[in-house]
C-alpha positions in Angstrom: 108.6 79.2 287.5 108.5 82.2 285.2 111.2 80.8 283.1 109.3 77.4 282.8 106.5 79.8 281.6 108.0 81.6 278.8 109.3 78.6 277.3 106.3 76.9 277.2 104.6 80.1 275.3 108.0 80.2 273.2 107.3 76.2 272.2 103.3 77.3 271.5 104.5 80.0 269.1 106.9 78.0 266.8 104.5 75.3 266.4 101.4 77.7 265.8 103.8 79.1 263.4 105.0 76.0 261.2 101.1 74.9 261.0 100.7 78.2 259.4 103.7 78.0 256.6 102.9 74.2 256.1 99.0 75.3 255.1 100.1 78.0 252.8 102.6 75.9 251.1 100.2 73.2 250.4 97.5 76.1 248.8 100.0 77.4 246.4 101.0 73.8 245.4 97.6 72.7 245.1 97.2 76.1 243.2 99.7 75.6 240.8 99.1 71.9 240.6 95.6 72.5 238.9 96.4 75.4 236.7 99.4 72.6 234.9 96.2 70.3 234.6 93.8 72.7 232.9 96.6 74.0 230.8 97.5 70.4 229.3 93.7 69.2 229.1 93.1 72.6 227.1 96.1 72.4 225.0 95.8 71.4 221.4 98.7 70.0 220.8 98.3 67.2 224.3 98.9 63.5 222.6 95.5 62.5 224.5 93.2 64.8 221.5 93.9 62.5 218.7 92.9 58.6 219.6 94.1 58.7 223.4 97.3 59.6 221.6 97.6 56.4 219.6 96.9 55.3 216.4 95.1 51.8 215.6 96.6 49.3 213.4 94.4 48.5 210.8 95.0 45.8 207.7 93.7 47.4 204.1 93.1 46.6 200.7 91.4 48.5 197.7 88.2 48.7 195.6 89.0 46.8 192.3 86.9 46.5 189.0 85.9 43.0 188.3 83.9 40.7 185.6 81.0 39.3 187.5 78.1 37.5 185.9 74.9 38.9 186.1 73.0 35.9 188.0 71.0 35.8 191.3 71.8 32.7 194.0 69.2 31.6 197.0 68.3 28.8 198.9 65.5 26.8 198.0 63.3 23.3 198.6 62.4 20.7 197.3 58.7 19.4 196.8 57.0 16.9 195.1 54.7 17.8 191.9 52.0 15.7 193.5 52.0 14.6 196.9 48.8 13.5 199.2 48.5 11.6 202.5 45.6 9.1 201.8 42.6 9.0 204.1 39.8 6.6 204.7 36.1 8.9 204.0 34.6 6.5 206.1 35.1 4.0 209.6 36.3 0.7 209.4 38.8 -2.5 209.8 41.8 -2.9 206.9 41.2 -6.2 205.6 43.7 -6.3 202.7 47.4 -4.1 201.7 48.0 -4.2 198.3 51.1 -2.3 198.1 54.6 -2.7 199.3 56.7 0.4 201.2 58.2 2.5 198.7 56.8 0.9 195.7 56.1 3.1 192.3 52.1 2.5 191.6 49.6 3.8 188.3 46.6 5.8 188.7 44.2 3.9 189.7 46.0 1.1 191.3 44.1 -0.9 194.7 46.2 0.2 197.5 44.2 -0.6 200.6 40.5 -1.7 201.4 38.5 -1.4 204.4 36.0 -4.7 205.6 33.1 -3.3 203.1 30.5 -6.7 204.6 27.9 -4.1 205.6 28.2 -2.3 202.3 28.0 -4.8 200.3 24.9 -6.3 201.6 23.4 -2.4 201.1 24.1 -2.7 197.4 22.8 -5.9 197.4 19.2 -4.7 199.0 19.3 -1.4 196.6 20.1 -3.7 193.4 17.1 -6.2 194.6 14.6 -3.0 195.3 15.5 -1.9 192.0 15.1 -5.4 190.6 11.2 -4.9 191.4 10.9 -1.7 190.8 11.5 -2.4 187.4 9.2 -5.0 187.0 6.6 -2.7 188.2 7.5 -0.4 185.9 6.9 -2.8 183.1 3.5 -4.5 184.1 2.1 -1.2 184.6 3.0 0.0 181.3 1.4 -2.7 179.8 -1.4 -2.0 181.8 -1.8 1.2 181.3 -1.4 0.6 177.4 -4.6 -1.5 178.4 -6.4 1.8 180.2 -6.9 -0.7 183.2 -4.7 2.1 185.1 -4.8 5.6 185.7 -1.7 8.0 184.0 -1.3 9.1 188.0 -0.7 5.0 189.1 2.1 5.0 186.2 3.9 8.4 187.2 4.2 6.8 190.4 5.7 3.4 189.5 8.1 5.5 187.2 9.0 7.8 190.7 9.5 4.5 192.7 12.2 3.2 189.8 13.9 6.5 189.8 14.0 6.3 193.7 15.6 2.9 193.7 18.1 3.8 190.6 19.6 6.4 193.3 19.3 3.5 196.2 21.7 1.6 194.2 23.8 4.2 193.1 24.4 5.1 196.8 24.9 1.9 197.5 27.4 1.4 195.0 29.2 4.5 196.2 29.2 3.8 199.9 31.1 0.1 198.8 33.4 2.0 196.4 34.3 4.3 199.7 35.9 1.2 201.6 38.3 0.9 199.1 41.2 3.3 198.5 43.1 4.1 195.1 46.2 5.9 193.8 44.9 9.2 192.6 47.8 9.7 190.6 51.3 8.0 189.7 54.0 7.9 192.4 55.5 6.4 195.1 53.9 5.6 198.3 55.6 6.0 201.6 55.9 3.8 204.3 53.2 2.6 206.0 52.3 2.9 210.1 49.2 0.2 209.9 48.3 -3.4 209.5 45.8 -5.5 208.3 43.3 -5.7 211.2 43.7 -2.0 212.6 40.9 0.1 213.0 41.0 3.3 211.3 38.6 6.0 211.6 37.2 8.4 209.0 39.6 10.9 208.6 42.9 9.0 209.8 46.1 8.8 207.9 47.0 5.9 206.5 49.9 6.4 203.6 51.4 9.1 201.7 51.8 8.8 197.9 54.5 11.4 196.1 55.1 11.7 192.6 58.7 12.3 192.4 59.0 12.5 188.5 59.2 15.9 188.6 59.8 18.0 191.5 59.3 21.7 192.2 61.9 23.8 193.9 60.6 26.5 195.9 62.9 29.9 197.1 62.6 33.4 197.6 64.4 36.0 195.7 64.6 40.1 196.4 62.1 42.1 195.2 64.8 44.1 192.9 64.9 41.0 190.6 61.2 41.4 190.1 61.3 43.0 186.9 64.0 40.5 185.4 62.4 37.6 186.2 60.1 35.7 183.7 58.2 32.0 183.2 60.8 29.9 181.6 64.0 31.1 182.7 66.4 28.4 182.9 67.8 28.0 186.0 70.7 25.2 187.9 70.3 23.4 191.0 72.9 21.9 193.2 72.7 19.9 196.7 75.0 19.5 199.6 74.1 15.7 199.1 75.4 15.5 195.4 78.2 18.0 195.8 79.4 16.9 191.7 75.8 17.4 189.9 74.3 20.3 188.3 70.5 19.9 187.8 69.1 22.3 185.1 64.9 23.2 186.3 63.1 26.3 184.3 60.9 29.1 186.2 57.5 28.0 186.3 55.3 30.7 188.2 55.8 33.5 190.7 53.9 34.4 193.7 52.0 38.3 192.3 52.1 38.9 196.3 55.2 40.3 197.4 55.8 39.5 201.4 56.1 42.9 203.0 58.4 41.4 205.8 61.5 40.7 203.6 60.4 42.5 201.1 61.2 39.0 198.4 59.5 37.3 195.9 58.1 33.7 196.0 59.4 31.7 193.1 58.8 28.1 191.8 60.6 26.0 189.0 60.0 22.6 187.9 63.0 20.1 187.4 62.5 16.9 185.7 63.8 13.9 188.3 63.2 10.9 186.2 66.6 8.8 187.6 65.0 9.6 191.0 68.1 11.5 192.4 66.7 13.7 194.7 63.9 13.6 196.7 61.4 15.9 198.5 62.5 18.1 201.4 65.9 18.1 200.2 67.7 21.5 200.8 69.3 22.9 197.2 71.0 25.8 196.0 69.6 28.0 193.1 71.4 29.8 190.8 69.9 31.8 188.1 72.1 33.1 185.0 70.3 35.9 183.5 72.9 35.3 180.6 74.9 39.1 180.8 78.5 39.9 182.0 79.4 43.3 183.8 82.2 45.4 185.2 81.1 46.2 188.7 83.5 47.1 192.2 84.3 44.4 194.3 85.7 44.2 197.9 86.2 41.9 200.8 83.4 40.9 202.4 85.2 41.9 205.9 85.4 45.2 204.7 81.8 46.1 205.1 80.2 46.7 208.6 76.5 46.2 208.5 73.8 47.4 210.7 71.0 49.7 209.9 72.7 50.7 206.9 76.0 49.1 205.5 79.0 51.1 205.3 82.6 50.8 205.2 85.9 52.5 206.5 87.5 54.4 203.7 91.2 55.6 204.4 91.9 59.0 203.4 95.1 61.0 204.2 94.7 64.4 206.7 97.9 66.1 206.1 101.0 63.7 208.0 98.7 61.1 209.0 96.0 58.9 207.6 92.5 59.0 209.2 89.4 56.4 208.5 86.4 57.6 207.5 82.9 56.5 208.1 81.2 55.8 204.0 77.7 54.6 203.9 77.6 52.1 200.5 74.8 50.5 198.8 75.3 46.6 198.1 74.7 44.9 195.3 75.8 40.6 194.6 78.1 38.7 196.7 80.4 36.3 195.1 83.1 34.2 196.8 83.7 36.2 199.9 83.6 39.6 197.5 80.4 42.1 197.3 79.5 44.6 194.4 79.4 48.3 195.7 76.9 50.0 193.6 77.6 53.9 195.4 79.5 54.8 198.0 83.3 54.3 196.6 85.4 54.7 194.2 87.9 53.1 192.1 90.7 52.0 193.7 89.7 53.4 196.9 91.4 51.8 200.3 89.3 50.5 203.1 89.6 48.7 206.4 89.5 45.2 206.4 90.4 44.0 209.9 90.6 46.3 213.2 86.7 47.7 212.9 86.5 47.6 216.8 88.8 50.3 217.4 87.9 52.7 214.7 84.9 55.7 214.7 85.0 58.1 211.9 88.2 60.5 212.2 90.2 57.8 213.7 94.2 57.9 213.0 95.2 54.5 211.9 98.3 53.1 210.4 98.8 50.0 208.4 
């Protein structure tokens, strides 16, 4: 029994023992373990300081001096000179269409007339009213040449004619309402009523557009305020026409400039006599403000553009190259190139594809 004892307490011991040297162990490796951690995070020289340890493949080109002409390109519209949608000033019934759809008409021309029965037979009245007003105008001038009337009696007769001269003069304009007339040359559109509708005062009825000359309306930025003058000759081209050049000239700018995009509201005048184009037809401008210059050009792709545009510049750092963040200031853009007006160099070498990856400092190779 006493032997069964002492190997049991023998069995306790060992046990007690290895739980004891297994702890320790796992201390000092844990120990050490952490120190080899700090010790490559705080080493300079640990691949994962520069870039994770690699460098990002980038594509690169340079900053080259070009010719560019000194023009200015936007985006414009077309309107006509003249254009009006034609109301009726007064209630009625269309009795007669004197136009076709899309027919040229003068000045002047009958387009449309509105039953004008009740008018009519106004003027009619007024004209008859006017008709004796007259005559008592004359027979009591005669009579008052006579002294059989008083100077008062005649002043009265000479109100009354004056009264029904306007009668008939209202009359007259009240008919003249009920029928509608080109206020200018053009083309009318086409039309949406019939002979027999009722329109009322106010309603549209046809639009008329004078398409021999058009205006072309864009915006330009405010830098080309200064260089921008009544006259300036100026080409047009639309998507629709892809092979004709129109030529138009400057013919007023907007003094307000609009605070939001800071541009310039411009319109030109281009003849349109063939009939080509037509209003609400989307155009490109292109003004030539008849100089050449030298400027720097690169890719578009080259420039990264948020608040402020800038670009990544390559630049050696002794063994390896590094790309650096370089604010520029843009100028024109011409066939996927753009002018750098500060910011770069000659010849300098930037990043054209593999922006994602970079920040400024970033290792790179080409």
């Amino acid at each position: 029994m006493e032997t069964k004892r002492r190997h049991r307490s023998g069995v306790i011991f060992l046990a007690l023992a290895g739980l004891v040297a297994l702890g320790g162990g796992g201390y000092w490796l844990h120990r050490a373990g952490g120190q080899g951690v700090a010790e490559a995070v705080a080493s300079p020289s640990s691949p994962s300081s520069v870039n994770g340890g690699n460098e990002v493949l980038v594509e690169t080109t340079r900053a080259v001096r070009a010719r560019l002409a000194d023009e200015a390109t936007a985006v414009g519209t077309l309107k006509s000179n003249e254009s009006v949608v034609l109301r009726p000033e007064t209630s009625g019934r269309i009795n007669h269409i004197a136009f076709r759809d899309g027919e040229r008409v003068q000045k002047g021309a009958l387009l449309l007339t509105l039953d004008a029965g009740i008018q009519a037979a106004e003027l009619q009245q007024a004209e008859a009213n006017l008709a004796l007003a007259r005559a008592n105008q004359s027979r009591n001038e005669d009579l008052f040449r006579k002294k059989f009337i008083s100077p008062q009696a005649l002043d009265n007769t000479r109100a009354a004619l004056r009264v029904q001269e306007a009668a008939v003069a209202l009359a007259r304009a009240r008919l003249d309402k009920m029928r509608i007339r080109a206020p200018f040359d053009g083309v009318v559109g086409i039309r949406n009523v019939s002979v027999g509708d009722y329109v009322r005062e106010g309603e549209d009825l046809i639009n008329l557009e004078d398409t021999n000359t058009l205006k072309v309306d864009f915006r330009l930025p405010e830098a080309y305020l200064n260089r921008l003058r009544v006259g300036l000759r100026l080409e047009v081209m639309s998507d629709a026409l892809p092979d004709a050049r129109f030529s138009a000239s400057l013919s007023a700018l907007d003094p307000l400039v609009d605070v939001g995009g800071r541009s310039i509201s411009c319109r030109a005048l281009l003849p349109n006599g063939e009939g080509r184009l037509h209003p609400g037809m989307f155009v490109r401008v292109r003004l030539d403000f008849g100089a050449n210059k030298e400027v720097l050009m690169v890719p578009e792709e080259a420039v990264v553009t948020g608040s402020s545009p800038f670009v990544f510049r390559i630049e050696p750092q002794g063994e390896r190259l590094i790309a650096k963040t370089t604010p520029v200031r843009l100028g024109q853009h011409r066939a996927g190139q753009v002018e750098i007006l500060e910011g770069l160099e000659d010849n300098a070498e930037v990043v054209i594809s593999g922006h994602l990856k970079l920040q400024d400092g970033t290792s790179v190779k080409k």
